[in-house]
C-alpha positions as CSV (number, residue, x, y, z in Angstrom):
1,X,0.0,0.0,0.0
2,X,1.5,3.2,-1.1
3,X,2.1,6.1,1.7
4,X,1.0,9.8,1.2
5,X,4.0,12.3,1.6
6,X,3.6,16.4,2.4
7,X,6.5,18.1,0.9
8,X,8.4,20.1,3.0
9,X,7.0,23.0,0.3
10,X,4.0,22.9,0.8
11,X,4.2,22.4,4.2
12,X,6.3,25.5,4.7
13,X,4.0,27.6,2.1
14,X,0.7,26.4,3.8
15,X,2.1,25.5,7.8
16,X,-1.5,25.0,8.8
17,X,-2.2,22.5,6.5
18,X,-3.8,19.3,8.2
19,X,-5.0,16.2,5.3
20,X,-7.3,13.5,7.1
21,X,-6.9,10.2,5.1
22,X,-9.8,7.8,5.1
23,X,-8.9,4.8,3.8
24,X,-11.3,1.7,3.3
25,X,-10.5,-2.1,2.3
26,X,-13.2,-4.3,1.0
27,X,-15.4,-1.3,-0.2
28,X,-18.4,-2.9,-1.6
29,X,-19.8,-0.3,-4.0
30,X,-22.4,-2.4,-6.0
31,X,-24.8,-3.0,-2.8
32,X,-27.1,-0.2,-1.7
33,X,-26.1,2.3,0.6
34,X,-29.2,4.1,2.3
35,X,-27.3,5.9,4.6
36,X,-25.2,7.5,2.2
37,X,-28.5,8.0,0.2
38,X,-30.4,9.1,3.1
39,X,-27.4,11.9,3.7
40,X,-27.8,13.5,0.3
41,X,-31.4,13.6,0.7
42,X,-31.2,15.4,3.9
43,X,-28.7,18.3,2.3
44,X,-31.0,18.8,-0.7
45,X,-34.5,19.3,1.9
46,X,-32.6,21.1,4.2
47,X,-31.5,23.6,1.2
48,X,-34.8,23.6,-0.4
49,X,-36.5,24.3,2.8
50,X,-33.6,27.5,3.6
51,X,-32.2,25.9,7.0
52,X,-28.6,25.2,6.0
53,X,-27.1,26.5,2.6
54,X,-23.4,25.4,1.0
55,X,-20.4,27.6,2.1
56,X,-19.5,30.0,-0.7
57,X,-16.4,32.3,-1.7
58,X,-17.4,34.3,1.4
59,X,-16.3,31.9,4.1
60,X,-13.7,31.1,5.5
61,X,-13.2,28.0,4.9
62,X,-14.0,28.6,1.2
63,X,-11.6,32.0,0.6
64,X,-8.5,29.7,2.4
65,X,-8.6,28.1,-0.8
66,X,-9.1,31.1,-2.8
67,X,-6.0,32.8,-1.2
68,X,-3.9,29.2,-1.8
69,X,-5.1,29.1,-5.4
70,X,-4.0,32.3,-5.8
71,X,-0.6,31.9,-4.2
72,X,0.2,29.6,-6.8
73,X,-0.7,31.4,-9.8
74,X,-4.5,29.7,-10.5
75,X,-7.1,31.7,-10.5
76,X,-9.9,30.3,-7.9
77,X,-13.0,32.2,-9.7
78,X,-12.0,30.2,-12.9
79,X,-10.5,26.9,-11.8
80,X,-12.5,26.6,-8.3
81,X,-11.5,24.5,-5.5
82,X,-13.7,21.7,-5.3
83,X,-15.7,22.2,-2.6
84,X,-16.4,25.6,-3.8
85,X,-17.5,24.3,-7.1
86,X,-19.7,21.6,-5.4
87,X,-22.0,23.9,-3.8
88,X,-22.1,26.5,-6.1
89,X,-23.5,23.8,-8.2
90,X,-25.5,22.1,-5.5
91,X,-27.1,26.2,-4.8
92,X,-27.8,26.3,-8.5
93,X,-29.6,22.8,-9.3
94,X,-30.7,22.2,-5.8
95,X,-29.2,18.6,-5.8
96,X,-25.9,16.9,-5.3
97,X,-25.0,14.7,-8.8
98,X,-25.2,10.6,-8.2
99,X,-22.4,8.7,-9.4
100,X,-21.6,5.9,-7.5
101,X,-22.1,5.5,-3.6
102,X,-18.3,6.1,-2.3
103,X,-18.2,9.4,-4.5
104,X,-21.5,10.4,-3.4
105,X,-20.5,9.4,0.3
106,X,-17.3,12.0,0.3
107,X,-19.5,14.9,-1.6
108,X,-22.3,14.6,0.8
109,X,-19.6,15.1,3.6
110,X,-17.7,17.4,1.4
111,X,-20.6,20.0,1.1
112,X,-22.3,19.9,4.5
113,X,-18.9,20.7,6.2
114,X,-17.3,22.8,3.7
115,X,-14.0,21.1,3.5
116,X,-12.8,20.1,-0.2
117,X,-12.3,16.1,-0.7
118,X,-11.3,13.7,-2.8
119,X,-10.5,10.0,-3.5
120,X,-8.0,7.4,-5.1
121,X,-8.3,3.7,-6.3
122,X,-5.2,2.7,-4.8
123,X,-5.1,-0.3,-7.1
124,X,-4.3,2.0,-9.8
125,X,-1.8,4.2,-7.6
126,X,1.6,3.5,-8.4
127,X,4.4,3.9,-5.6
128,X,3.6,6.6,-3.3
129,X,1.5,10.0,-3.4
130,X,2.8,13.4,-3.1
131,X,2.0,16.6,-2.2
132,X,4.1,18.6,-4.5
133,X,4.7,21.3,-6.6
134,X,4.8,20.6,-10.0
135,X,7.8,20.6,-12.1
136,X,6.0,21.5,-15.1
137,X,7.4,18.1,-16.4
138,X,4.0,16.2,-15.1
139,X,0.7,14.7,-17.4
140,X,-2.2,14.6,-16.2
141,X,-5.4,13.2,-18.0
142,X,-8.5,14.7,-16.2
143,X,-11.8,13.0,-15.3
144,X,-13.8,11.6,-17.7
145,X,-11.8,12.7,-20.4
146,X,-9.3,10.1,-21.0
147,X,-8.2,11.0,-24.6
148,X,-6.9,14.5,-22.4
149,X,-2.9,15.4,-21.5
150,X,-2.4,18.3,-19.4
151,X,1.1,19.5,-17.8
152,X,0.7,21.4,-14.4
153,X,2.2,24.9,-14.6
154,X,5.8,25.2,-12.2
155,X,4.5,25.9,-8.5
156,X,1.4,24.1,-9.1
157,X,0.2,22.5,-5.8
158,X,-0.7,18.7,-7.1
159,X,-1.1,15.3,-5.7
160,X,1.2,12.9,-7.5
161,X,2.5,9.0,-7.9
162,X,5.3,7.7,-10.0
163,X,3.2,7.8,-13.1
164,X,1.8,11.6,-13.1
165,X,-0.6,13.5,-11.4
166,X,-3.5,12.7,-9.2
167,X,-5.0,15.9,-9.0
168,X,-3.9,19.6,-10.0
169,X,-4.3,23.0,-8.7
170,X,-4.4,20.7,-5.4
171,X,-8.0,19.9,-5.0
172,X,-9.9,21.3,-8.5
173,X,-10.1,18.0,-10.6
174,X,-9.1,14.3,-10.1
175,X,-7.1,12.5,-12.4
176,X,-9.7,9.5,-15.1
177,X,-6.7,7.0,-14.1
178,X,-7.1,6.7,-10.3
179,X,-11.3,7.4,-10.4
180,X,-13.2,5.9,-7.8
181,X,-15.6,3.2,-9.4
182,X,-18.5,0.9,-8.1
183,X,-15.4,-1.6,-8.6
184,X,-12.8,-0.1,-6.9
185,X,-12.4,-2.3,-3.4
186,X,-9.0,-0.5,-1.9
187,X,-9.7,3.4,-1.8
188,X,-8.1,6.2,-0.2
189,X,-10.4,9.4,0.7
190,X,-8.8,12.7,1.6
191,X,-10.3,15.8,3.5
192,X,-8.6,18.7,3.8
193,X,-7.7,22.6,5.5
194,X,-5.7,25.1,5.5
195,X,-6.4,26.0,8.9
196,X,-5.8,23.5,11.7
197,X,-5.9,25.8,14.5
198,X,-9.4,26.6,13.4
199,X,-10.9,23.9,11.3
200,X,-9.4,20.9,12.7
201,X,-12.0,20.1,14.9
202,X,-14.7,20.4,12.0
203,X,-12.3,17.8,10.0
204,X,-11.9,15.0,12.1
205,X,-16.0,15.4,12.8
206,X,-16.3,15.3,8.9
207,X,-13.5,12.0,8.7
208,X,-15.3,10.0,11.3
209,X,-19.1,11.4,9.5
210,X,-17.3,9.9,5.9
211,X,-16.1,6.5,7.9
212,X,-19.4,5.9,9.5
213,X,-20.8,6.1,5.7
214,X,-18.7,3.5,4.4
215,X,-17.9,1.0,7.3
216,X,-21.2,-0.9,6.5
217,X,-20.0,-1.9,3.1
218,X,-16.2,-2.0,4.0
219,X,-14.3,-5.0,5.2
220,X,-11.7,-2.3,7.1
221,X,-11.8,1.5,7.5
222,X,-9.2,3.8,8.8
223,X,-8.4,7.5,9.5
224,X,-4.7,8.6,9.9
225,X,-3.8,12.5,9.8
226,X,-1.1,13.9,7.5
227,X,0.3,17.7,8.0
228,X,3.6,19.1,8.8
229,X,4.2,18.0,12.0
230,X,3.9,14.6,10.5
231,X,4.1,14.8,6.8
232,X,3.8,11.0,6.0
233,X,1.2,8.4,6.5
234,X,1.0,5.0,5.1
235,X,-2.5,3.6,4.1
């Protein structure tokens, strides 16, 4: 299993970084998964019925990114982080998209607590992940277009394994190769601020909220923390 490495880059550009890794062995994605369902249906009343809406460029949480984005020459109006984009689109259609229950467990958490995540099939992760800059030397083909090769600008915050990158502009887009699938079995769920001191509580509520979602259909689930005090995990 690979481990997930912090750069000491990153971690001096961004000291109040803190990553909770949610891994889960086993995962069982062609069975139903009400509670997961029941979650997204909960978010889309509570929206429609103006009790709760999706953090936007205003808060905290969400201009953290911004600023980061910025920082690294992307603009975050443009490219948005993903949690950003997430419930801009959620405030818009007044529904989270379906596509299979592991995404749909991470977005549900993703939105209601305003903290950008993403996943990895770590059967198709080679050798470990970093959290880098980007050369400029990196491909990356993006979700769902797999005919697609990008190269991440210099300075470019990016998740990346021996083959290329995993996501770019740190948390905008996943990468087609290492897309989380009804088949995908061995899967690696990230959550993620920029602000430990203030946030951290709200992530490790929204780590153990995404484990409780998928230990039903799991043989194993785990949360480990990555940041600069401790900039390497294995999974």
């Amino acid at each position: 299993m690979p481990a997930f490495r912090l750069s000491p880059a990153v971690a001096a550009a961004f000291p109040g970084t803190l990553i909770a890794l949610v891994t889960a062995t086993g995962l069982r994605g062609h069975e139903p998964w009400p509670h997961t369902a029941a979650a997204l249906e909960e978010l889309e009343q509570r929206l429609a019925d103006g009790s709760w809406r999706p953090a936007d460029e205003t808060d905290p949480r969400i201009e953290a990114w911004h600023t980061a984005y910025r920082s690294f020459g992307t603009n975050p109006r443009r490219i948005r982080p993903s949690v950003d984009a997430l419930g801009r689109r959620m405030a818009k259609k007044g529904t989270l998209p379906r596509i299979n229950p592991a995404v749909d467990s991470y977005n549900a958490v993703s939105v209601r607590h305003g903290l950008p995540a993403g996943a990895f099939d770590l059967d198709r992760v080679t050798g470990d992940i970093d959290i880098r800059p980007a050369d400029g030397t990196e491909s990356f083909t993006p979700l769902g277009e797999p005919g697609t090769v990008e190269h991440p600008r210099p300075g470019e915050i990016i998740y990346a394994d021996t083959t290329g990158v995993l996501t770019r502009h740190w948390n905008h887009r996943d990468a087609h190769r290492t897309r989380v699938t009804e088949d995908s079995t061995q899967v690696a769920f990230v959550l993620e601020t920029l602000h430990a001191d203030r946030d951290g509580g709200l992530l490790k509520v929204a780590a153990e909220e995404l484990q409780g979602l998928l230990a039903p259909h799991a043989a194993r689930t785990a949360v480990r923390h990555l940041g600069p005090a401790q900039p390497r995990a294995a999974v």
